[in-house]
C-alpha positions in Angstrom: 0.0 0.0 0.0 1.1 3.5 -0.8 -0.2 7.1 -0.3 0.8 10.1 -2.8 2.6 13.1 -1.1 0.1 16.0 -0.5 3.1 18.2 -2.2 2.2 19.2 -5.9 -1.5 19.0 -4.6 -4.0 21.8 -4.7 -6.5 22.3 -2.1 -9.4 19.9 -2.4 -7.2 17.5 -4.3 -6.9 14.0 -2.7 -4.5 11.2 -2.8 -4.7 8.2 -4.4 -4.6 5.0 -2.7 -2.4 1.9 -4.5 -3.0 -1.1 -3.6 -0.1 -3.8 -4.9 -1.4 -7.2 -5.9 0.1 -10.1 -8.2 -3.4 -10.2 -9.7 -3.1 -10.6 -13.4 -2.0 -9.1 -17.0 -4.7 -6.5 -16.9 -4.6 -3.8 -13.9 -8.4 -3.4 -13.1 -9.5 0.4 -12.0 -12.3 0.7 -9.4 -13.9 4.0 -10.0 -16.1 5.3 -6.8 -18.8 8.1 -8.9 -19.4 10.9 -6.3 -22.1 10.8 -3.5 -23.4 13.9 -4.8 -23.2 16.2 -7.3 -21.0 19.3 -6.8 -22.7 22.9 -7.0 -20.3 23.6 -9.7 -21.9 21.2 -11.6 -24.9 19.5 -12.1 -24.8 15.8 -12.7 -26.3 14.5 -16.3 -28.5 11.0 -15.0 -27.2 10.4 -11.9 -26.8 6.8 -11.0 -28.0 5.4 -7.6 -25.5 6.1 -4.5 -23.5 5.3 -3.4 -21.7 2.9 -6.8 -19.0 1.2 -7.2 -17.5 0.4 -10.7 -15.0 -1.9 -11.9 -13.4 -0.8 -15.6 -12.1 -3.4 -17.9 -10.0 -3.1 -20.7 -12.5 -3.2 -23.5 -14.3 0.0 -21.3 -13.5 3.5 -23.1 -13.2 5.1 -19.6 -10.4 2.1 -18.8 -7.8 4.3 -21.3 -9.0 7.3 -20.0 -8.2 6.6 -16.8 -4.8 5.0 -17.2 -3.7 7.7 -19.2 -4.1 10.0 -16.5 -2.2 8.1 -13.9 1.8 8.2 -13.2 2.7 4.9 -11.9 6.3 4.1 -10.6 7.5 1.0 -8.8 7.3 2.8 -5.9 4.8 5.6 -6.1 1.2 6.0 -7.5 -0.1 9.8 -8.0 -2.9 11.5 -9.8 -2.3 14.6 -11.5 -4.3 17.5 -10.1 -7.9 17.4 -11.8 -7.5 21.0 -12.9 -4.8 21.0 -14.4 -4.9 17.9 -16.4 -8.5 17.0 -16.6 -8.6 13.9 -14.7 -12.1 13.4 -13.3 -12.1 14.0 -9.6 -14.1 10.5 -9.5 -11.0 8.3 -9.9 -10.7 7.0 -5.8 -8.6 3.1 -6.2 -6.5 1.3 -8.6 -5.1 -1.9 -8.2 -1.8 -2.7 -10.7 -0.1 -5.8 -10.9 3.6 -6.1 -10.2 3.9 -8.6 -13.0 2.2 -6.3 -15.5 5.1 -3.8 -14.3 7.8 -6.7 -14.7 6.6 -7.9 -18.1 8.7 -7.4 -21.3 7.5 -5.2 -24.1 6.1 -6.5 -26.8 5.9 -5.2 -30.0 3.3 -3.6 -31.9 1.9 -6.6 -33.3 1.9 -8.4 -29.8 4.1 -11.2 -30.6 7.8 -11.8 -29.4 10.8 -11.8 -32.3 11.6 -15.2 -33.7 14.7 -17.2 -32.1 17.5 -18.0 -33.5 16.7 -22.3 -33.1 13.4 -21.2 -34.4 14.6 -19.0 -37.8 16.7 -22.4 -38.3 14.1 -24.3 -38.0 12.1 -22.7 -40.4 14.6 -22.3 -42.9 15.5 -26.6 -42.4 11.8 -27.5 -43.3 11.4 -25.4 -46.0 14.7 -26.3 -47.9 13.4 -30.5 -47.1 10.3 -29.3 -48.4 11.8 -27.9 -51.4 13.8 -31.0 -52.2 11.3 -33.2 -52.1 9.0 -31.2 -54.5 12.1 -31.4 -57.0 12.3 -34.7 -57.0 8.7 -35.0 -58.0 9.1 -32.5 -60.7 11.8 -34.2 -62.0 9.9 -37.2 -61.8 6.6 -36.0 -63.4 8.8 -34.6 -66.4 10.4 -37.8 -67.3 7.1 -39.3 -67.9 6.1 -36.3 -69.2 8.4 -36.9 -72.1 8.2 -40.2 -72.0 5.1 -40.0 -73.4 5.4 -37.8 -75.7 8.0 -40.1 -77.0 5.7 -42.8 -77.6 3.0 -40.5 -79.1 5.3 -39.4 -81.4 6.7 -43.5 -82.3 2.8 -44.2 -82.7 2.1 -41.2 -84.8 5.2 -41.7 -87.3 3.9 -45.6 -87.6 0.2 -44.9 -88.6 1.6 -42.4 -90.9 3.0 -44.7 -92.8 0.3 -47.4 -92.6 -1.8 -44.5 -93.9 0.7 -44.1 -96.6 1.2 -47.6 -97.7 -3.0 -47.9 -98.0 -3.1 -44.7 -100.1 -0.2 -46.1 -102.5 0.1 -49.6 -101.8 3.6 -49.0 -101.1 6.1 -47.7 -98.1 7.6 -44.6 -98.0 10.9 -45.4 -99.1 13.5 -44.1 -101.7 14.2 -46.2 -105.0 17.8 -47.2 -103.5 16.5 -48.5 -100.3 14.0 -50.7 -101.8 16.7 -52.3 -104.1 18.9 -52.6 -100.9 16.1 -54.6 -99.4 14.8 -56.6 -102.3 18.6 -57.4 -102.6 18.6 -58.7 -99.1 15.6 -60.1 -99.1 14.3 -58.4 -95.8 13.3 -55.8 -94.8 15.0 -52.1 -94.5 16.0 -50.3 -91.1 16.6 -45.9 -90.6 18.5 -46.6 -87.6 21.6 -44.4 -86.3 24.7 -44.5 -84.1 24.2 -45.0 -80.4 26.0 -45.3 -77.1 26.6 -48.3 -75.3 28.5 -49.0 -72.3 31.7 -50.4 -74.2 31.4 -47.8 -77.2 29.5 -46.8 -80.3 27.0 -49.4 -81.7 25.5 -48.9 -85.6 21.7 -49.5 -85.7 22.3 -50.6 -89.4 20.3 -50.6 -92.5 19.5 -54.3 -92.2 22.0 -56.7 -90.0 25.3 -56.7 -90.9 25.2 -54.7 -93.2 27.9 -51.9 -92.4 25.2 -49.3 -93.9 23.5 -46.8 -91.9 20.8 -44.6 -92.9 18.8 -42.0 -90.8 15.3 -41.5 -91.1 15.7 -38.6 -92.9 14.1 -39.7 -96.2 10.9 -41.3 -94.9 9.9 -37.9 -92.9 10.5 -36.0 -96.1 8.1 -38.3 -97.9 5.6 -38.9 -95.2 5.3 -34.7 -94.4 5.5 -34.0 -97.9 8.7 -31.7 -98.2 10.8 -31.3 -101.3 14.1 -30.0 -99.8 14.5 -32.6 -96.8 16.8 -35.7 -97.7 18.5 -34.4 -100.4 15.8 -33.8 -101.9 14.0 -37.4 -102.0 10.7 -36.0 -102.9 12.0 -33.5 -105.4 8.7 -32.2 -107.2 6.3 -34.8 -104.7 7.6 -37.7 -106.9 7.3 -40.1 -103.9 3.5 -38.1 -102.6 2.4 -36.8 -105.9 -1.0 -36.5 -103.9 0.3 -33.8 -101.5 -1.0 -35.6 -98.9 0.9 -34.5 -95.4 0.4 -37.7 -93.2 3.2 -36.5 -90.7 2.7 -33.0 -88.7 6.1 -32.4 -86.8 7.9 -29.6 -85.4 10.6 -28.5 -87.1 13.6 -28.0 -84.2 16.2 -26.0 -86.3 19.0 -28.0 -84.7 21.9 -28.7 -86.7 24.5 -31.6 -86.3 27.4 -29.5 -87.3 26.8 -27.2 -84.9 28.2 -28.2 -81.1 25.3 -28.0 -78.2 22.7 -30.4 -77.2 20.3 -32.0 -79.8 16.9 -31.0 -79.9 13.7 -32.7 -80.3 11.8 -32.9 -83.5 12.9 -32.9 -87.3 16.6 -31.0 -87.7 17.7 -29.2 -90.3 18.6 -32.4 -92.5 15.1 -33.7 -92.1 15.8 -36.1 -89.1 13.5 -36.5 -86.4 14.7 -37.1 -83.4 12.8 -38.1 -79.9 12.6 -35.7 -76.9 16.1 -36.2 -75.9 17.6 -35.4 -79.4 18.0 -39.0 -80.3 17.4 -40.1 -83.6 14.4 -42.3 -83.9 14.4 -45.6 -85.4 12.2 -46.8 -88.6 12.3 -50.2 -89.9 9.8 -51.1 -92.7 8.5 -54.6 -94.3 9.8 -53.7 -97.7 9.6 -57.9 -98.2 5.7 -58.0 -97.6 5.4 -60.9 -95.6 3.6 -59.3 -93.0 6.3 -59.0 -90.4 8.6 -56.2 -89.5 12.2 -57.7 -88.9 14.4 -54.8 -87.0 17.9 -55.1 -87.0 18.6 -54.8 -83.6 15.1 -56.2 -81.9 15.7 -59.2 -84.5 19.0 -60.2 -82.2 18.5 -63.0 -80.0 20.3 -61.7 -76.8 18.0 -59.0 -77.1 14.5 -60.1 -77.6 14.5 -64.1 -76.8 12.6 -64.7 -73.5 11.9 -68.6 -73.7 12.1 -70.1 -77.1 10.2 -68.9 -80.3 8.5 -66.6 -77.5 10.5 -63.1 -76.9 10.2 -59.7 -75.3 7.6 -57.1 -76.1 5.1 -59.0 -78.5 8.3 -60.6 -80.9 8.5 -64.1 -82.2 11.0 -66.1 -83.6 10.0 -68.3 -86.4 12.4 -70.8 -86.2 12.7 -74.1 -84.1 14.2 -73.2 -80.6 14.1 -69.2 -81.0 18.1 -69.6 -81.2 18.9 -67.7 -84.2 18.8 -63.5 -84.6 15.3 -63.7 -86.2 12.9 -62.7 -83.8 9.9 -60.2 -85.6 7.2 -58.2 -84.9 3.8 -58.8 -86.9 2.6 -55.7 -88.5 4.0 -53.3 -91.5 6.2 -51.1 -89.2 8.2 -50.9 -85.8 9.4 -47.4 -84.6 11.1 -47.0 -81.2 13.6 -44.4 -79.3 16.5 -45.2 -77.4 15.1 -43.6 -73.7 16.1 -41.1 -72.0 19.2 -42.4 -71.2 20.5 -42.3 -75.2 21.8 -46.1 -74.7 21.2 -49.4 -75.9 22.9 -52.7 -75.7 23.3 -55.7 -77.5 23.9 -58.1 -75.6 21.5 -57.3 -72.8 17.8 -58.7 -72.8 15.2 -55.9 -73.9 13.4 -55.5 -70.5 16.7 -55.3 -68.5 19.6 -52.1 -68.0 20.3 -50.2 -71.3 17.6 -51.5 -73.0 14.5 -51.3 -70.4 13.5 -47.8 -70.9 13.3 -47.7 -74.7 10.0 -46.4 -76.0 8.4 -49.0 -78.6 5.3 -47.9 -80.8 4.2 -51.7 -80.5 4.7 -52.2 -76.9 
């Protein structure tokens, strides 16, 4: 308990009484409203007396009231009524010391973060961001992925379409007579990586001849410039007919930087990853497609005659480099990884994520 000094009072002033308690966060202000109304001045609705009030915080005269008071650990005063304004009514206050002793907040009534806390933070949100990565990368392989295989299927039905419009495969005069010669049938392959070197995707097996696909896009999108000119005048579509719609990438081979996807500057289209893809045709009409690397018994034998992806081998035992597919033509990509081998089984290491338009 403590009782202002009567100096720095005027007459008629009277102290204020302080009453210490630990009692809470919010000081609570008893206000005792006067007996009876002054002569000065006349009182506007009276309540009944004599009454007792207790403020809170959410009352407008709360503020009012603490603004008007100077409170000090050790002291409690209220300024002289006339020359401040205070009303006279103000009699008792009780403040807790723990509202004195407690740390100021800022504005927004919340502490700063910690340091352990900023960390924290900063830990979940990089994990976070990791993980969401990983799923991009994940949803953009198969992303292209299947793009890959759209593309194999579209480039296959094209030239099914082609072959029913002219009862013939869209081929140049040389390649048929390279076929008919060796009576089989004709592969656009490329050069790949393997994990002991280079490996030729040849014209037909063994023969030391390779051939992009070059010619056939030219034929089967109708253009008289691609493939040294193959189609010069729409010799080989004299329709006009444009059974293949694909995007023309502008990259060039001569030029260093990473290949694009789509048909390059000398007409060869090539999968998402920039590989070349690979066309082989059945330019013997027997109704089955014979690729020269799918044809390979380490590659496509799975128990016999029986082999990998739909393939058969039509000779006792399977054990010879004859396995086929049955239909007009087989178009497929090397993955994403750009590699192939030949001595691995198609469903296993190099060779397991190659996109096939029959699979």
């Amino acid at each position: 308990m403590c009782t202002a000094s009567q100096s720095g009072f005027r007459r008629g002033d009277r102290p204020l009484a302080v009453d210490w308690q630990d009692c809470g966060w919010c000081p609570l202000i008893a206000v005792q409203l006067p007996v009876a109304a002054t002569p000065r001045r006349r009182a506007i609705n009276p309540l009944p007396l004599p009454q007792r009030r207790t403020l809170s915080r959410h009352d407008p005269l709360f503020f009012k009231t603490m603004k008007n008071l100077t409170i000090n650990r050790g002291k409690c005063q209220v300024p002289s009524a006339r020359q401040e304004g205070t009303p006279r009514q103000v009699h008792s206050c009780h403040v807790s010391r723990a509202t004195l002793a407690a740390p100021k907040r800022s504005e927004g009534g919340r502490a700063a973060f910690t340091l352990v806390e900023l960390l924290t933070v900063i830990a979940i949100i990089a994990i976070l961001a990791a993980m969401l990565l990983t799923a991009l990368a994940g949803v953009k392989a198969h992303a292209l992925k299947v793009q890959a295989h759209l593309q194999t299927e579209q480039i296959e039905n094209a030239i099914e379409k082609y072959d029913s419009d002219y009862g013939r495969f869209p081929v140049s005069t040389n390649a048929q007579f390279a076929a008919s010669a060796a009576g089989g049938d004709y592969t656009y392959g490329g050069i790949f990586s393997t994990p002991t070197g280079p490996y030729s995707v040849q014209t037909y097996p063994a023969s030391g001849v390779v051939v992009s696909n070059a010619e056939v896009i030219a034929i089967l999108m109708d253009n008289t410039n691609l493939a040294n000119g193959v189609n010069a005048g729409h010799i080989k579509n004299p329709r006009q007919t444009i059974f293949l719609t694909a995007k023309m990438s502008g990259y060039d081979p001569l030029v260093p930087g990473q290949p694009e996807g789509g048909v390059d500057v000398n007409g060869v289209y090539r999968d998402p990853w920039g590989n070349p893809y690979v066309i082989t045709m059945d330019l013997n009409y027997d109704e089955n497609c014979k690729d020269s690397f799918y044809c390979l018994k380490a590659v496509s034998q799975s128990n016999g005659q029986t082999g990998y992806n739909g393939l058969v081998n039509t000779d006792p035992g399977g054990n010879t480099d004859n396995f086929q597919y049955h239909g007009g033509a087989m178009v497929w990509s090397v993955g994403a990884n750009g590699k192939i081998d030949p001595l691995d089984p198609a469903n296993d290491r190099e060779n397991r994520d190659n996109v096939l338009s029959w699979q």
